[in-house]
C-alpha positions as CSV (number, residue, x, y, z in Angstrom):
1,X,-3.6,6.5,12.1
2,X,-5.5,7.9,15.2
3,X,-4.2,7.1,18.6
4,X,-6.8,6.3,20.9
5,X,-6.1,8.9,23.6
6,X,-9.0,8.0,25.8
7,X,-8.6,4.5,25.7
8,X,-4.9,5.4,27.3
9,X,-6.6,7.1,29.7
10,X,-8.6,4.6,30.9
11,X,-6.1,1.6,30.3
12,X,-3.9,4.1,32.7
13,X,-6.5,4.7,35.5
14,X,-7.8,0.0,35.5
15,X,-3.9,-0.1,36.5
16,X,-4.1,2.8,39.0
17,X,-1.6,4.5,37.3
18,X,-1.4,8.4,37.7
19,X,-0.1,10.4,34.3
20,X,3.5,10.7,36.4
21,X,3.6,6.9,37.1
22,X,2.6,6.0,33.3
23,X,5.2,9.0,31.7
24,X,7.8,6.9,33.9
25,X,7.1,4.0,33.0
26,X,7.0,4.6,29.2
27,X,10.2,7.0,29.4
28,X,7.9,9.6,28.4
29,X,7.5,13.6,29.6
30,X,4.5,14.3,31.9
31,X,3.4,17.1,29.7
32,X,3.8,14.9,26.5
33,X,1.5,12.5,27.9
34,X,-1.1,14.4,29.0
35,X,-1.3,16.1,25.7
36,X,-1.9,12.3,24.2
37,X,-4.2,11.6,26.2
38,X,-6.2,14.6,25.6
39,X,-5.6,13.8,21.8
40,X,-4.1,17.4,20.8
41,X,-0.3,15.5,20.2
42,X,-0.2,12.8,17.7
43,X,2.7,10.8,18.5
44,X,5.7,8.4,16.5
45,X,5.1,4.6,16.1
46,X,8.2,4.5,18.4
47,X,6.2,6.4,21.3
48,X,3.2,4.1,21.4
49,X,5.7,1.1,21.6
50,X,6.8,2.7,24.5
51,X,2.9,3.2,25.5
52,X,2.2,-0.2,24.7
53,X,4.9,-1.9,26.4
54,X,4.2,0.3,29.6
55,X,0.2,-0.8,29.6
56,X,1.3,-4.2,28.9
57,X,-1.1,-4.0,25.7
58,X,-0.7,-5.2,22.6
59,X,0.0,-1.8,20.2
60,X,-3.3,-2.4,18.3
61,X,-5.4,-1.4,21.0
62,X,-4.0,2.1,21.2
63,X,-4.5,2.9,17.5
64,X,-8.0,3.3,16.1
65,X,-8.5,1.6,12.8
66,X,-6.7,-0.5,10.8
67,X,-3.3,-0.9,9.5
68,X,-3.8,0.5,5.8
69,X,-4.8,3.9,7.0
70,X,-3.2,6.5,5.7
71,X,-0.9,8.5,9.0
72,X,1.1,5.4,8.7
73,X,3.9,4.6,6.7
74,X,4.3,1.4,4.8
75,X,7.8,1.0,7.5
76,X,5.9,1.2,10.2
77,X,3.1,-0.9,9.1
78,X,5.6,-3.8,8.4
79,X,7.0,-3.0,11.5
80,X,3.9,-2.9,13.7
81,X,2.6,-6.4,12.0
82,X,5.8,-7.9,12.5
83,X,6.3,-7.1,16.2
84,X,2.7,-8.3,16.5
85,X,3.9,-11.2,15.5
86,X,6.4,-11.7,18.0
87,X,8.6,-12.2,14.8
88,X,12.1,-11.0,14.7
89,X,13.8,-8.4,11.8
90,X,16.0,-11.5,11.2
91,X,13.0,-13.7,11.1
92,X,11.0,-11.9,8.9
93,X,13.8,-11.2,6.7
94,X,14.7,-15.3,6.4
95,X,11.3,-15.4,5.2
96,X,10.9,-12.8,2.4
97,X,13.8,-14.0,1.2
98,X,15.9,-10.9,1.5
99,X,19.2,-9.2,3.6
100,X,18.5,-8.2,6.9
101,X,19.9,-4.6,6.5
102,X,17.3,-4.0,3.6
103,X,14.6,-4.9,5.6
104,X,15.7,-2.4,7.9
105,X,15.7,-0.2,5.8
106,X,12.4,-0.1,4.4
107,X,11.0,-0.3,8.0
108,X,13.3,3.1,8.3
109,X,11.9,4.5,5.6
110,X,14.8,4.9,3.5
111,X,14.1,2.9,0.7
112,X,10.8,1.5,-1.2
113,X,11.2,-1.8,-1.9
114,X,10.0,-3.4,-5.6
115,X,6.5,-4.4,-6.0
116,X,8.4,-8.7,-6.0
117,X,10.2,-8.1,-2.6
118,X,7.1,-6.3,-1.2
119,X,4.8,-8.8,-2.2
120,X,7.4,-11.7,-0.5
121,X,7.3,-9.3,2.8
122,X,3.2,-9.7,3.0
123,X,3.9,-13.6,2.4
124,X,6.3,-13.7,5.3
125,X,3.6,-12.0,7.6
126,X,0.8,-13.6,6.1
127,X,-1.1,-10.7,4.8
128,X,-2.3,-9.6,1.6
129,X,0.3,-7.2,-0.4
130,X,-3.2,-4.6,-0.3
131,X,-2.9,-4.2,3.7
132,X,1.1,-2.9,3.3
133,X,-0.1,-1.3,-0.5
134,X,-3.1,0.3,0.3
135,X,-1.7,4.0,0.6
136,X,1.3,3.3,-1.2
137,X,0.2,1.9,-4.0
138,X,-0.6,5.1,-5.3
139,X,0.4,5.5,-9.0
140,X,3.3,7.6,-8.4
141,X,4.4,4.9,-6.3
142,X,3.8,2.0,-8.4
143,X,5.6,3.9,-10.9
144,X,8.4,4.0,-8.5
145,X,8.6,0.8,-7.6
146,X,8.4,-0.5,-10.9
147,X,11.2,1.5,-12.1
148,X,13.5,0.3,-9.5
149,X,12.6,-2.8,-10.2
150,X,14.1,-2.8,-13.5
151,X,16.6,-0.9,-12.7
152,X,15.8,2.3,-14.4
153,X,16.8,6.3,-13.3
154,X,14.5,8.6,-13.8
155,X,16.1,9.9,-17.1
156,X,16.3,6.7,-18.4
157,X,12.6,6.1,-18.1
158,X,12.0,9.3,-19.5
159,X,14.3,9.2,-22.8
160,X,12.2,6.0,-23.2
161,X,8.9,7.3,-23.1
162,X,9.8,10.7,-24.7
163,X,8.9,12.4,-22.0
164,X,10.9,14.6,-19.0
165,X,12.8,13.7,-16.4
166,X,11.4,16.3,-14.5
167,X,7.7,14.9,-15.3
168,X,8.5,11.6,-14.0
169,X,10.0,12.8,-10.5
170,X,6.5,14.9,-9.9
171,X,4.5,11.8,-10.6
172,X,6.8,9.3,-8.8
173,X,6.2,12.6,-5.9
174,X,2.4,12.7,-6.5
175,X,2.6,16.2,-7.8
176,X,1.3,16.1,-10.6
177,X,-1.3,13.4,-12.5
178,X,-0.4,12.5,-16.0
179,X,-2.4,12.6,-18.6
180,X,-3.7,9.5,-20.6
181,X,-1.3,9.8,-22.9
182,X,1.4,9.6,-20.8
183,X,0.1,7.4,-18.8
184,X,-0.2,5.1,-22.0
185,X,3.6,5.9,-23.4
186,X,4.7,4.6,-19.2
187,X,2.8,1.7,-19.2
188,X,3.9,0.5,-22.4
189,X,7.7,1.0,-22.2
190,X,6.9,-0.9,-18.7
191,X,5.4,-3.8,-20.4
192,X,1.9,-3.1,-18.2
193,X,-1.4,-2.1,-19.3
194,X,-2.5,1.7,-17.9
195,X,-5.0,-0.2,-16.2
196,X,-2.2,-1.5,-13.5
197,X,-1.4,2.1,-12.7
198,X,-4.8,3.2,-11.8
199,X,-6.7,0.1,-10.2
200,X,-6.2,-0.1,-6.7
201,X,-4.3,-2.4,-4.6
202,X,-6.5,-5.6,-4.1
203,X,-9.3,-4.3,-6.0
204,X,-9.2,-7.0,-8.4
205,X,-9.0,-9.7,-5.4
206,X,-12.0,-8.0,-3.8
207,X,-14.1,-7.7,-7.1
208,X,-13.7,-11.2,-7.4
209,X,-14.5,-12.7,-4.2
210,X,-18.2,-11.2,-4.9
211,X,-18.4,-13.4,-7.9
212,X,-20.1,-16.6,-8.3
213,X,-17.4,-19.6,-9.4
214,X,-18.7,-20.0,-12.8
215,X,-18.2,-16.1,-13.5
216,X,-14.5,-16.1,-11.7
217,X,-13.8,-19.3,-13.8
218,X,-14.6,-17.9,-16.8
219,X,-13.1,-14.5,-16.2
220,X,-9.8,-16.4,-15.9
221,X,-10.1,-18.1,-19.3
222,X,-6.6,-17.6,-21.2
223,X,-9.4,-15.9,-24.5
224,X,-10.9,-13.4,-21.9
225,X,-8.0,-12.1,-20.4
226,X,-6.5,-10.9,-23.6
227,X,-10.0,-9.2,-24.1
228,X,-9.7,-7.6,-21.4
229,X,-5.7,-6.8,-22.1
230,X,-6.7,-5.7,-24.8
231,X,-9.6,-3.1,-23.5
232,X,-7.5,-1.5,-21.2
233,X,-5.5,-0.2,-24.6
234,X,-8.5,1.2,-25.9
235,X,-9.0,5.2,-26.1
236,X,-12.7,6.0,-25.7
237,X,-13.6,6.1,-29.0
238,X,-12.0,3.0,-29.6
239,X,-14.0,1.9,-27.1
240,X,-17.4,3.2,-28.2
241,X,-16.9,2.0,-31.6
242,X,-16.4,-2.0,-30.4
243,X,-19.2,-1.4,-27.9
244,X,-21.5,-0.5,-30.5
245,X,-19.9,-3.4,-33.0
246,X,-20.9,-6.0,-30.2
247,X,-24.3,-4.7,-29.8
248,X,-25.1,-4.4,-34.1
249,X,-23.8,-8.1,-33.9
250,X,-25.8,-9.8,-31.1
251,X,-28.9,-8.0,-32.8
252,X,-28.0,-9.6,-36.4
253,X,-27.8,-13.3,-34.4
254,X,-31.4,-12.8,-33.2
255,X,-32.7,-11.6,-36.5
């Protein structure tokens, strides 16, 4: 997330507001401000609320680009929608179907909710899970979240995947990438294919709205999907070796 300093700047000067009037106004230091402006301080969500409410703008207009990019925190992206929305924690929190004090939570930061619950928060704000999942749908994070959502430690998950503890923590942390093997061993004790780990949030939706119907149609028949379910098992030799079966068929049907 980049806040716009200029645009502050000039939002400031249409009201005829000097740096002391618009630091007042937002509760804000004169110094702080100025550095803003002049884009060397990056500041909180909580700080361009202030901003925001001060201008009499809506918060959008002092960030530049959109809501999945990275400097912001999937909390303060549900937060930032939400109060766009004129909708209420309470509100929001009727609609996804969960307590109040969880929701504030996650907007805190404190936990990360499980892929379900998230999902139910983008329905209650009417966005697609991608525009909250974007940066956090990393695969340490899916691995998270799926974890929790079965209710699984760390250790746990690990004893059932014959792997470490410790190995799981540093991918659930992004320090570390697995290898395909592990990946493979995770998926499958998580009933996924490895494929879930590594596609990206709303890639799938997005690779499908550039088809024609009769492709998407027949992509979605119940045979092809286990194809597919079945491909994303596949090692690469695996793979090579039905490749090249397909091809020595379809050349035995035209001779």
């Amino acid at each position: 997330m980049i806040v716009r300093g200029e645009h502050i700047r000039s939002l400031r000067e249409e009201r005829g507001y000097t740096l002391q009037d618009l630091a007042r106004r937002a509760n804000l230091s004169l110094s702080y401000l100025s550095e803003i402006e002049r884009g060397s301080k990056r500041p909180s969500l909580k700080t361009i609320d202030k901003l925001a409410g001060a201008l009499n703008v809506a918060k959008t207009q002092l960030i530049e680009g959109d809501l999945t990019d990275s400097g912001l925190s999937l909390g303060d992206k549900i937060r930032l929608i939400r109060t766009e929305k004129d909708m209420s924690l309470q509100e929001l929190a009727q609609k996804a179907g969960i307590s109040l004090s969880y929701l504030s939570e996650i907007e805190r930061g404190t936990v990360y909710p499980a892929l379900s619950t998230l999902r139910r928060v983008a329905e209650g704000l009417s966005v697609l899970p991608a525009t909250l999942m974007k940066h956090e749908g990393t695969l340490g994070h899916k691995l998270k979240a799926l974890r929790e959502e079965y209710g699984l430690t760390q250790a746990q998950l690990a004893s059932m995947a014959g792997v470490t503890a410790g190995l799981i923590g540093q991918i659930e942390q992004g320090k570390v990438q697995p290898s395909l093997k592990t990946l493979e061993k995770l998926a499958e004790v998580m009933g996924v294919t490895p494929c879930y780990f590594i596609m990206e949030p709303g890639a799938v939706d997005q690779i499908l709205s550039l088809m024609n119907p009769e492709l998407r149609e027949l992509l979605m028949h119940p045979n092809i999907q286990s194809v597919l379910g079945l491909i994303c098992n596949l090692n690469e030799k695996e793979l090579q070796f039905i490749l090249n079966f397909i091809q020595l068929f379809k050349k035995s049907e035209l001779s």
